[in-house]
PLY file of the C-alpha trace (Angstrom):
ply
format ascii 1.0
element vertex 197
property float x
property float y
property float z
element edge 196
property int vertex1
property int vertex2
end_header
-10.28 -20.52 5.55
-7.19 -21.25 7.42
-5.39 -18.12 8.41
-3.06 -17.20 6.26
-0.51 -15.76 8.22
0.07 -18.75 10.84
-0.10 -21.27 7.52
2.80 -18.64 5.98
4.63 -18.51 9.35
4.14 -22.41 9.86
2.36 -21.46 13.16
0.30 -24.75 14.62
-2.72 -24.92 16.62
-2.03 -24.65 20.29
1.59 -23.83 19.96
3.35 -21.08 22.01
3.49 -18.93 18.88
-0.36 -19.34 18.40
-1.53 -18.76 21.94
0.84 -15.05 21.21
-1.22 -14.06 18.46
-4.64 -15.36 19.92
-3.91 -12.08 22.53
-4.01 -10.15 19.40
-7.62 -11.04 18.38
-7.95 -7.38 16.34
-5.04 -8.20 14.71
-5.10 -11.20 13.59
-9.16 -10.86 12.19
-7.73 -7.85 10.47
-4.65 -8.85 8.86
-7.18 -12.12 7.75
-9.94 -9.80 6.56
-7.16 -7.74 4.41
-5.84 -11.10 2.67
-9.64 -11.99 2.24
-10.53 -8.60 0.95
-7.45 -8.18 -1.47
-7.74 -12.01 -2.84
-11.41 -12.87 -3.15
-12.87 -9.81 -4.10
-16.78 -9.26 -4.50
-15.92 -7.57 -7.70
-12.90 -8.01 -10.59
-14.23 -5.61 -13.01
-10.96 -3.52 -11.92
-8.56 -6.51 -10.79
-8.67 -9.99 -12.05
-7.81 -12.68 -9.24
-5.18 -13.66 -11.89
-3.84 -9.84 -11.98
-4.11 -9.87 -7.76
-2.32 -12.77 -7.63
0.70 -11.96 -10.20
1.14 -8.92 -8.55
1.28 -10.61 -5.27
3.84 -13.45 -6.67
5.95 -10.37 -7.96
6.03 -8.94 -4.68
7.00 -11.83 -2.84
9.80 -12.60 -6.02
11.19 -9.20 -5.25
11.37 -9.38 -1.57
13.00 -12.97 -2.11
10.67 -14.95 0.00
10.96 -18.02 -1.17
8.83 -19.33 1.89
5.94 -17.92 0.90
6.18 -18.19 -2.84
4.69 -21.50 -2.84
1.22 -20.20 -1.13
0.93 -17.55 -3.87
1.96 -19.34 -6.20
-0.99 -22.12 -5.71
-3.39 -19.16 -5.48
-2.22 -17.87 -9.24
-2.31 -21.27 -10.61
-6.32 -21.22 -8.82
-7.06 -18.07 -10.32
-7.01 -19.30 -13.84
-3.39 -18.16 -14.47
-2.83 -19.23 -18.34
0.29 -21.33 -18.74
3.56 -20.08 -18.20
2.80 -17.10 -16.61
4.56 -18.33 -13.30
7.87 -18.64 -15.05
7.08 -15.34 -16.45
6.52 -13.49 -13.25
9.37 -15.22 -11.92
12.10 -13.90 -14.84
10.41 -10.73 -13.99
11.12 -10.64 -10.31
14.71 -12.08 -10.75
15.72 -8.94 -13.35
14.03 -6.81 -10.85
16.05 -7.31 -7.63
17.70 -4.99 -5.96
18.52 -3.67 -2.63
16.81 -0.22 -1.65
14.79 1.58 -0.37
16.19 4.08 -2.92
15.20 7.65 -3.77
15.08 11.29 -2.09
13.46 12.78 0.59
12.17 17.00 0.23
15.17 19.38 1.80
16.00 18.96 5.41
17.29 16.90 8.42
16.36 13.23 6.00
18.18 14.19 2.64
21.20 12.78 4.46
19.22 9.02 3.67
18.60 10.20 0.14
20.14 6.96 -2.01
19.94 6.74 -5.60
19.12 3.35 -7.37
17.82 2.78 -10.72
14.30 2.71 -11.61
13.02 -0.69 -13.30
11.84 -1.29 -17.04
10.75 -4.38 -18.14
12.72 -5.60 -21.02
10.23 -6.56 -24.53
10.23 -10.43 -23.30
8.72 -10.19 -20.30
6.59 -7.63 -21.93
5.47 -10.17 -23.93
4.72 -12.22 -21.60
3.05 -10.31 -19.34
0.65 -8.33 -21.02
0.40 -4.14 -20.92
-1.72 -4.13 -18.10
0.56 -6.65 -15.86
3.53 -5.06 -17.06
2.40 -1.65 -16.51
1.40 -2.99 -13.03
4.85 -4.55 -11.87
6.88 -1.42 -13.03
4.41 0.58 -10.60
5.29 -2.24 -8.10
8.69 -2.28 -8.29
8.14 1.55 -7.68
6.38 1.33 -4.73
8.48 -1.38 -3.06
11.87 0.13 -3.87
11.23 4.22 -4.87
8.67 4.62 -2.08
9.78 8.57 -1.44
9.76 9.24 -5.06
6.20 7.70 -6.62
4.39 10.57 -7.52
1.16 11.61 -9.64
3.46 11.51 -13.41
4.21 7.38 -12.11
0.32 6.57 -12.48
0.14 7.58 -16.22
1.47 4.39 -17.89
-0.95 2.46 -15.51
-4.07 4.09 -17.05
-2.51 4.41 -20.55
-1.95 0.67 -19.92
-5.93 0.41 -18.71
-6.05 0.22 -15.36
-8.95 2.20 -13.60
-8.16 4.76 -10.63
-10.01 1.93 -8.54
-7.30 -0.95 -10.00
-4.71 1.56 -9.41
-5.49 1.86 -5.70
-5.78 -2.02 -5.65
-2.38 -2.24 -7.07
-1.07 -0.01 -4.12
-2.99 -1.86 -1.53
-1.45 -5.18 -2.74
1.90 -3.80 -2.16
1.31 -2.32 1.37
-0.41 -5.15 2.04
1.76 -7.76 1.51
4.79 -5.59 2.17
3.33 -5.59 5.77
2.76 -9.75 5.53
6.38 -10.66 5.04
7.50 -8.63 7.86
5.16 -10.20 10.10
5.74 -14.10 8.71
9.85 -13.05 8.84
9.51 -12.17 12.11
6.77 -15.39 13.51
9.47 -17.90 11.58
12.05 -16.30 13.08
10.44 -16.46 16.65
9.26 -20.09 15.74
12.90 -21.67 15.13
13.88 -20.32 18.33
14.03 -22.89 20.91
11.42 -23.30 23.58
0 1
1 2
2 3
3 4
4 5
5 6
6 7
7 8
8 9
9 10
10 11
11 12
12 13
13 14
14 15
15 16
16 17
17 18
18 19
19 20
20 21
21 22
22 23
23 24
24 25
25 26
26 27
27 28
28 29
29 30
30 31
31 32
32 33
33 34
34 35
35 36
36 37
37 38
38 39
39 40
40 41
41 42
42 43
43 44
44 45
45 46
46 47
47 48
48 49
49 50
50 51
51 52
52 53
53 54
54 55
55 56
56 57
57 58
58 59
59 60
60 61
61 62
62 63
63 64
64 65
65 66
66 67
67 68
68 69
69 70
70 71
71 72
72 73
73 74
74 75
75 76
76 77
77 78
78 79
79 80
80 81
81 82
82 83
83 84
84 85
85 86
86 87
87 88
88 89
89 90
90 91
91 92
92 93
93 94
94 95
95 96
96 97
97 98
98 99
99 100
100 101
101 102
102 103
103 104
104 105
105 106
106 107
107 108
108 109
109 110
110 111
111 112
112 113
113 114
114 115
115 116
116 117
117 118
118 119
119 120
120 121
121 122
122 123
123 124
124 125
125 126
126 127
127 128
128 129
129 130
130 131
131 132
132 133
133 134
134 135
135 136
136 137
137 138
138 139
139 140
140 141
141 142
142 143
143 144
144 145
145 146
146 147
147 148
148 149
149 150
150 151
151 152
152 153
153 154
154 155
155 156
156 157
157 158
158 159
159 160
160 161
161 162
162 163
163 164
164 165
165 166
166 167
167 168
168 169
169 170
170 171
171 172
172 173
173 174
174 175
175 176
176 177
177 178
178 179
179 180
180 181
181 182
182 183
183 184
184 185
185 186
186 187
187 188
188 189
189 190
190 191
191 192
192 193
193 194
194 195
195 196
């Protein structure tokens, strides 16, 4: 498989950009193996590639990278997504927006970045839509991307009352870091790559 990053970032063979990552060998087989780890799993007895993938497409709908919404986009519709579940995520991620990162840091010299911001609830459509378990999911997800100081044990309840395992669970969180990590890095390539030579 391609990797993914320099198809997200738009990076060609034996450009400048390229030849820059190629002297970060352990980085780039690592940030491949993640993607490869997270998306084609050996097992989905606690995440679905369908469930991987709408969580992904969430992520990327919240962090408005429109970019890269098209790659994960054609990797739900490969899962097996059933129809209209794109248009679902995607109503999901637009009421979801917001700015952050809110929340409040334990008393001392960082309460002074303490920010409040309101803490997401799917309305019944897109519950609908989505399912318990996805829904369940992308409320822990918007959590995680935009209350990262305040997720906590109490959070994780709805998720198992929902069904997820503790292994799902930690999938879920690995998604987010994950891909939370992979648009900074594509941002930042793109960036570089419309930069003259």
């Amino acid at each position: 498989m391609p990797d993914v990053i320099d198809t997200l970032a738009g990076i060609a063979p034996g450009s400048p950009l390229h030849a820059i990552r190629d002297q970060r060998p352990q980085a780039r087989l690592h940030a491949q193996a993640s993607y490869d780890s997270l998306f084609s799993p050996l097992s989905e007895a606690d995440a679905s590639k369908v469930e991987r993938f709408a969580i992904a497409c969430f992520v990327i709908g919240l962090h408005g990278r429109p970019e890269m919404a098209a790659f994960y986009d054609a990797g739900l519709a490969g899962a097996g997504a059933p129809a209209g579940l794109k248009e679902a995520i995607a109503a999901a991620a637009a009421a979801a927006k917001g700015t952050g990162p809110y929340g409040h840091y334990p008393k001392g010299p960082l309460s002074s970045e303490d920010q409040t911001g309101p803490v997401h609830r799917l309305d019944a459509a897109s519950r609908a839509s989505l399912g318990p378990r996805l829904a369940a999911a992308f409320e822990h997800t918007h959590m995680l991307v935009f209350h990262p100081r305040d997720s906590a044990p109490a959070y994780l309840q709805s998720l198992i009352d929902a069904g997820w395992s503790t292994t799902g669970i930690v999938v879920i969180s690995q998604l987010v870091a994950f891909l939370s990590y992979q648009i900074r890095v594509v941002a930042g390539l793109r960036a570089l790559n419309a930069r003259p030579a």
